[in-house]
ZADO-1210 file (C-alpha; in nm, 4 decimals, padded with zeros to 6 digits):
<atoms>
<atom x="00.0000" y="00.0000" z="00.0000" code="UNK" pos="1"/>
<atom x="00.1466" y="00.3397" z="-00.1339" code="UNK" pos="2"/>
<atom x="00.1336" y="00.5897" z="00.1813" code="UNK" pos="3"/>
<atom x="00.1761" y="00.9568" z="00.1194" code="UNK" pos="4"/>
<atom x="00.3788" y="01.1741" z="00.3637" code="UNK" pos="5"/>
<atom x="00.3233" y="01.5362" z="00.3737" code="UNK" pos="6"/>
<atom x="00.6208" y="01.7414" z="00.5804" code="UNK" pos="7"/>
<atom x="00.5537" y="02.0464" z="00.6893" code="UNK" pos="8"/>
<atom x="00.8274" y="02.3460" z="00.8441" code="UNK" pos="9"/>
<atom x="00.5420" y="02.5972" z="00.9227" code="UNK" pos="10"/>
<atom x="00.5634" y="02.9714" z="00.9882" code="UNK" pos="11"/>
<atom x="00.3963" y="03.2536" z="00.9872" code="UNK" pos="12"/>
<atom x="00.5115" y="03.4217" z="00.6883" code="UNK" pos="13"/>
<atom x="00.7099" y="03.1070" z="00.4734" code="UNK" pos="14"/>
<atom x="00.5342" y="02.7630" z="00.5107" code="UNK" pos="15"/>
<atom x="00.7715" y="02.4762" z="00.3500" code="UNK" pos="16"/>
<atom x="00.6504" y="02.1654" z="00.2356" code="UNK" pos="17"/>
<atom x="00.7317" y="01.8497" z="00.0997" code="UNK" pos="18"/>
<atom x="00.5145" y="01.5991" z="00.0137" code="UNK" pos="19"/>
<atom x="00.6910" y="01.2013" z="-00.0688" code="UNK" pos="20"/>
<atom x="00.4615" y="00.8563" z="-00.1787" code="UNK" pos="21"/>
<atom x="00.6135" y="00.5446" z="00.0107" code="UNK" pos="22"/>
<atom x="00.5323" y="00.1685" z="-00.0286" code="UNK" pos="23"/>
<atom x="00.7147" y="00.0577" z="00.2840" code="UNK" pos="24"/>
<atom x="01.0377" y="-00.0175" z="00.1332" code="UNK" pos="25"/>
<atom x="01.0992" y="00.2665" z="-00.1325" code="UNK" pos="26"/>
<atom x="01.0396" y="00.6593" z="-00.1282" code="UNK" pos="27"/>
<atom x="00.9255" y="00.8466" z="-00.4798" code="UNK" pos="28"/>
<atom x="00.9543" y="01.2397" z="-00.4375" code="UNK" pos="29"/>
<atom x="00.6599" y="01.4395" z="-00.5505" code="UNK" pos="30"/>
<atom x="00.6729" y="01.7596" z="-00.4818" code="UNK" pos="31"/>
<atom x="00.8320" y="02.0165" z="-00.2231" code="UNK" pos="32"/>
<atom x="00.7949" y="02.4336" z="-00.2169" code="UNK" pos="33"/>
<atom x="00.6413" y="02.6813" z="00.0087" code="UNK" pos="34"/>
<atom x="00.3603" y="02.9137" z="00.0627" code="UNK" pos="35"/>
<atom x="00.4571" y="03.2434" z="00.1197" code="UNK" pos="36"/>
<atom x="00.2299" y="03.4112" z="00.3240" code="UNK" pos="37"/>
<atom x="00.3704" y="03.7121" z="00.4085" code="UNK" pos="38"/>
<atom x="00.3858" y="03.8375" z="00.0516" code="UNK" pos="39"/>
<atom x="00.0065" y="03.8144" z="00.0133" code="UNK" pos="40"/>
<atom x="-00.0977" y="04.0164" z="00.3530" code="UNK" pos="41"/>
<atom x="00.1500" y="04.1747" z="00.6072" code="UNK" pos="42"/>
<atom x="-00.1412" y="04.1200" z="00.8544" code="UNK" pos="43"/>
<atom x="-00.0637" y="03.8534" z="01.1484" code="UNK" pos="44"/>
<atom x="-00.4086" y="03.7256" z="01.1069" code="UNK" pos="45"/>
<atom x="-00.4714" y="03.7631" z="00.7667" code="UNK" pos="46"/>
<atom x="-00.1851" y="03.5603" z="00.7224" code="UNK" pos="47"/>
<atom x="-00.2903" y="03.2730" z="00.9316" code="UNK" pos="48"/>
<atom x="-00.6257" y="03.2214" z="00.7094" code="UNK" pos="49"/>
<atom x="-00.3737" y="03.2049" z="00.4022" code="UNK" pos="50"/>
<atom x="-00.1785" y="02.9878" z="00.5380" code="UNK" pos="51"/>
<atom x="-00.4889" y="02.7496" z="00.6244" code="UNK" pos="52"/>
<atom x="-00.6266" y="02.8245" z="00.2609" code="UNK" pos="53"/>
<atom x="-00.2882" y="02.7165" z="00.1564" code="UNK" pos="54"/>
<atom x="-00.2378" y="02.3938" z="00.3047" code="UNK" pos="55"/>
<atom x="-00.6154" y="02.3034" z="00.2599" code="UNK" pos="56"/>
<atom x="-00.4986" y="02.3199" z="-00.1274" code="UNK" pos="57"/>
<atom x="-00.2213" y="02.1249" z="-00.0807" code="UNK" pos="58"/>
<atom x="-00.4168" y="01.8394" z="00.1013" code="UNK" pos="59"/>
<atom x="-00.6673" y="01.8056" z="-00.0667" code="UNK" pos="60"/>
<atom x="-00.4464" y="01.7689" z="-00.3970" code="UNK" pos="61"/>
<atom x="-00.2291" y="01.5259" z="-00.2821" code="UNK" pos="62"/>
<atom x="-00.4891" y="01.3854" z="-00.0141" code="UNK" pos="63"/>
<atom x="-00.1201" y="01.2350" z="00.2734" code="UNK" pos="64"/>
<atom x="-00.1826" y="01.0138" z="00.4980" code="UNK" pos="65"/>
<atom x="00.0439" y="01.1107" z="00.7219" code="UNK" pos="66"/>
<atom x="00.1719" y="01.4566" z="00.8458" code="UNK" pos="67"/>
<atom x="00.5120" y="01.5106" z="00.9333" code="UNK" pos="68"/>
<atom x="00.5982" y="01.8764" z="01.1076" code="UNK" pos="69"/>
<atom x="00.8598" y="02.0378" z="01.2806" code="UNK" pos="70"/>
<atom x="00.8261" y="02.0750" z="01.6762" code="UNK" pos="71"/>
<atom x="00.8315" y="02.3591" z="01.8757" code="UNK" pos="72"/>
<atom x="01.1434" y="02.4954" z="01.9915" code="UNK" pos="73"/>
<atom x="01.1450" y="02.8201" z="02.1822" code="UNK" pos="74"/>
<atom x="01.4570" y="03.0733" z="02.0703" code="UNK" pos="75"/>
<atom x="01.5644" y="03.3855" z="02.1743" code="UNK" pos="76"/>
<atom x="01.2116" y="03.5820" z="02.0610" code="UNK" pos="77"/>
<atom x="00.9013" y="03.5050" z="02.2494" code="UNK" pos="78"/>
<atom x="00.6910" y="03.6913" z="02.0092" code="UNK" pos="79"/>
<atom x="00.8143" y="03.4823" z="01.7367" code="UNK" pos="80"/>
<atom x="00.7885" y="03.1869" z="01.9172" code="UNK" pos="81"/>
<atom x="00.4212" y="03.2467" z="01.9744" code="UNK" pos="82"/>
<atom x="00.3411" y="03.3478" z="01.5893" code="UNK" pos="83"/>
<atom x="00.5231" y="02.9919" z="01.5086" code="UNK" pos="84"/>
<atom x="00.2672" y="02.8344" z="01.7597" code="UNK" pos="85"/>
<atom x="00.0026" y="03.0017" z="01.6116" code="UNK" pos="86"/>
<atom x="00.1125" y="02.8792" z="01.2496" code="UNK" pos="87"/>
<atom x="00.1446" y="02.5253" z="01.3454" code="UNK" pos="88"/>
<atom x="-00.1809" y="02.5425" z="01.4816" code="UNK" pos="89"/>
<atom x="-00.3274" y="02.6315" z="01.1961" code="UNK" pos="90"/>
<atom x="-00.1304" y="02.3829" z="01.0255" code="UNK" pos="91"/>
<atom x="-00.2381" y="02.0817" z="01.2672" code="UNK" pos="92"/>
<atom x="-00.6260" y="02.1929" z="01.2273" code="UNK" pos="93"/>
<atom x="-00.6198" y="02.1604" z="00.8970" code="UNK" pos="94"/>
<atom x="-00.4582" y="01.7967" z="00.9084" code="UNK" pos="95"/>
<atom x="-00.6521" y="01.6940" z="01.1027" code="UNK" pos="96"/>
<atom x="-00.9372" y="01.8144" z="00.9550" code="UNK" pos="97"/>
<atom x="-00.8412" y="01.6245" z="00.6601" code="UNK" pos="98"/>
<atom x="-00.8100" y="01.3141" z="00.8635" code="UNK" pos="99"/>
<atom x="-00.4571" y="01.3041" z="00.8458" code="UNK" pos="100"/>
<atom x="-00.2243" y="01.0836" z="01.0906" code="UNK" pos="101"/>
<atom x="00.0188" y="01.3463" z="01.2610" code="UNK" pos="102"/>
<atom x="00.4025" y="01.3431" z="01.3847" code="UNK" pos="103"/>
<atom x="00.6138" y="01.5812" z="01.5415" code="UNK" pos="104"/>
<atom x="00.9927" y="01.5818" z="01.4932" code="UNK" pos="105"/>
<atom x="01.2981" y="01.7988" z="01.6259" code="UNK" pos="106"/>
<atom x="01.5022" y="02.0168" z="01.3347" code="UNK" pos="107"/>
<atom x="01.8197" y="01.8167" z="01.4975" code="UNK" pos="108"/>
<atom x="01.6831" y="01.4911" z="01.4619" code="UNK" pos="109"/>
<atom x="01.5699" y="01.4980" z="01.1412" code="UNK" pos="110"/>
<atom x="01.9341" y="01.6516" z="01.0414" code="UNK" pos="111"/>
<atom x="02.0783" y="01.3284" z="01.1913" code="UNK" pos="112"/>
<atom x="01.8006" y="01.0579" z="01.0494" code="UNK" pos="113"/>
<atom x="01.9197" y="01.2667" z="00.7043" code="UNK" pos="114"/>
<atom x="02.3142" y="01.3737" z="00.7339" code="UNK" pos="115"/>
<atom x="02.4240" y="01.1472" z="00.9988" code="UNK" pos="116"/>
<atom x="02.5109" y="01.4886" z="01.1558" code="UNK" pos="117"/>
<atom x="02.2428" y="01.6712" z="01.4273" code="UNK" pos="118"/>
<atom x="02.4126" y="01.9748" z="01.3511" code="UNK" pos="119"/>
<atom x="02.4160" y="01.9856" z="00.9930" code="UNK" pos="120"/>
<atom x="02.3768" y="02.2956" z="00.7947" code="UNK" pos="121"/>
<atom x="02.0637" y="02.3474" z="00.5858" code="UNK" pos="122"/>
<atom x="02.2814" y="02.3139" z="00.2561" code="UNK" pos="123"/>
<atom x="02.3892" y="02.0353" z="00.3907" code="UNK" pos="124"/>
<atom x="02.0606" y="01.8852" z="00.4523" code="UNK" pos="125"/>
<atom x="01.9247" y="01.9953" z="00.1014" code="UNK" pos="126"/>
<atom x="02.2002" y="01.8282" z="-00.0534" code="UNK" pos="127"/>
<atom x="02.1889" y="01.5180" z="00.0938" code="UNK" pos="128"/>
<atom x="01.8435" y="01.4944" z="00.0064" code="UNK" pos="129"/>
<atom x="01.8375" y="01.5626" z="-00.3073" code="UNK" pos="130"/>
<atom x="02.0622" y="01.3087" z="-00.4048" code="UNK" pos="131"/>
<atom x="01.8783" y="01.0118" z="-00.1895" code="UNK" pos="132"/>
<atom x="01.5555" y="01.1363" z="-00.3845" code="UNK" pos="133"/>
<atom x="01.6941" y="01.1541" z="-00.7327" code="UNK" pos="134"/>
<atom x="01.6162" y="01.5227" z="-00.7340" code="UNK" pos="135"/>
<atom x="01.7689" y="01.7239" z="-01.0137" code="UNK" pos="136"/>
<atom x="01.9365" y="02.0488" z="-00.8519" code="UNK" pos="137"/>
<atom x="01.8788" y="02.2006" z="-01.1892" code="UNK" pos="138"/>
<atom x="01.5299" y="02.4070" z="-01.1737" code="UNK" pos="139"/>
<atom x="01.5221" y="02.3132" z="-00.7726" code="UNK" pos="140"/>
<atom x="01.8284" y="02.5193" z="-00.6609" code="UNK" pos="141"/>
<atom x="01.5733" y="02.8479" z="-00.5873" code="UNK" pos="142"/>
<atom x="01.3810" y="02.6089" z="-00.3784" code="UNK" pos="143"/>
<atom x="01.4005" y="02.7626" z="-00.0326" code="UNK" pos="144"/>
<atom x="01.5543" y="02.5990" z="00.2956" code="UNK" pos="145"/>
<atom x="01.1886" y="02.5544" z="00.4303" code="UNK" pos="146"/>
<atom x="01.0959" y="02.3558" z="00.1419" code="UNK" pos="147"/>
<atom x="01.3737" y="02.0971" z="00.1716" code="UNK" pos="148"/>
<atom x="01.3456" y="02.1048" z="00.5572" code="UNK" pos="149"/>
<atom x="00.9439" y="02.0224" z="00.5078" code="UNK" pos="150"/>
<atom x="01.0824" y="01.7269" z="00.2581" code="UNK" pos="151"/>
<atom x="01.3524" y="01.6225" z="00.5057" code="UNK" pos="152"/>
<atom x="01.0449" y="01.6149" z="00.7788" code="UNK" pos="153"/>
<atom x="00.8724" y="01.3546" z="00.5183" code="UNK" pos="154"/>
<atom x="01.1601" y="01.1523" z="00.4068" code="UNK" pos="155"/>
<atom x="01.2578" y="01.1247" z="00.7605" code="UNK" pos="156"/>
<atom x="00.9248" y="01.0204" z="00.8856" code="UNK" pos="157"/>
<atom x="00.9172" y="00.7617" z="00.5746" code="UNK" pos="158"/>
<atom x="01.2642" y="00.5817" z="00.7456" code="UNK" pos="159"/>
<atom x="01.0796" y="00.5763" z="01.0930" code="UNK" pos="160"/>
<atom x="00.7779" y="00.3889" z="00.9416" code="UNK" pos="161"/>
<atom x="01.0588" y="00.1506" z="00.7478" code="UNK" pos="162"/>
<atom x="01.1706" y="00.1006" z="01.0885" code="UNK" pos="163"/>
<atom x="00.8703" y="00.0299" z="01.2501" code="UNK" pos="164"/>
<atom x="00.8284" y="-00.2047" z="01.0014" code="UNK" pos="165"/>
<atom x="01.1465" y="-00.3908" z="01.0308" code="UNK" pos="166"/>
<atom x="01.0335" y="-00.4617" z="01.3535" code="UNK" pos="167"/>
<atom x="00.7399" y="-00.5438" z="01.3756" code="UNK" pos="168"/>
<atom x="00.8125" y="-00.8641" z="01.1448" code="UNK" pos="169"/>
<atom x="01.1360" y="-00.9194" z="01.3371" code="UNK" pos="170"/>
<atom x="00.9134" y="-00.9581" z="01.6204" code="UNK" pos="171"/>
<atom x="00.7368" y="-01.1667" z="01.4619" code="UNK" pos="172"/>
<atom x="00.9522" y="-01.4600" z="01.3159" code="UNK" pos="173"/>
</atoms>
């Protein structure tokens, strides 16, 4: 059974996803970009219904099973801690909304489940990824860092499933 993974690296002006098909064993890239929010409306709220207009699009277009999105982590800025709370709300509504399975997963270790390396840089990551998923850099390199973090979100959540999997039938035999 093909599973579809959406990732998601959500914020309140850039949104970055990535959305990956897996059969258990083998990961086919689909698509990956953002929505730019910010560009539309400078207002906070405003914003947030784009952003839910957005990624009601995107779901319902490539109808994932399974959502993939960066956790929480609180910085230096309160404020913008909050507005990235208020963004990933959003973006967990309208998952779930759509019936959609959901998983949360820290920027360092997706890096590691990706690089090998918790601390890579986001070229790094990119890179890395693009060559596991056969992704031409040529007419991707102006893809942003949020879109390849959203698909490193997905491709990462694909290899936990694999895992799970593994096992499962291991416990099993």
């Amino acid at each position: 059974m093909k599973l579809r993974i959406l990732g998601l690296d959500p914020g309140s002006r850039v949104t970055g996803y990535g959305i990956i098909e897996f059969d258990g064993r083998d990961v086919r890239y689909l698509k990956h970009g953002i929505l730019n929010v910010f560009s539309q409306n400078p207002e906070f709220s405003q914003r947030l219904a784009l952003l839910g207009q957005g990624l009601r699009q995107v779901l319902l277009e490539y109808k994932p099973q399974h959502v993939a999105i960066e956790r929480v982590f609180l910085g230096r800025n309160a404020d913008s801690a909050f507005k990235l709370g208020h963004a990933r709300g959003v973006a967990v509504y309208e998952s779930t909304l759509m019936g959609c399975e959901f998983h949360e997963y820290t920027t360092r270790e997706v890096k590691k489940g990706v690089t090998g390396n918790g601390g890579a840089e986001k070229s790094e990551v990119m890179s890395v990824l693009y060559r596991i998923l056969n992704i031409p850099l040529q007419g991707h390199q102006e893809k942003s860092f949020d879109a390849s973090d959203a698909l490193a979100l997905a491709y990462f959540h694909s290899q936990k499933l694999q895992m799970q999997n593994l096992i499962r039938r291991s416990v099993q035999i």
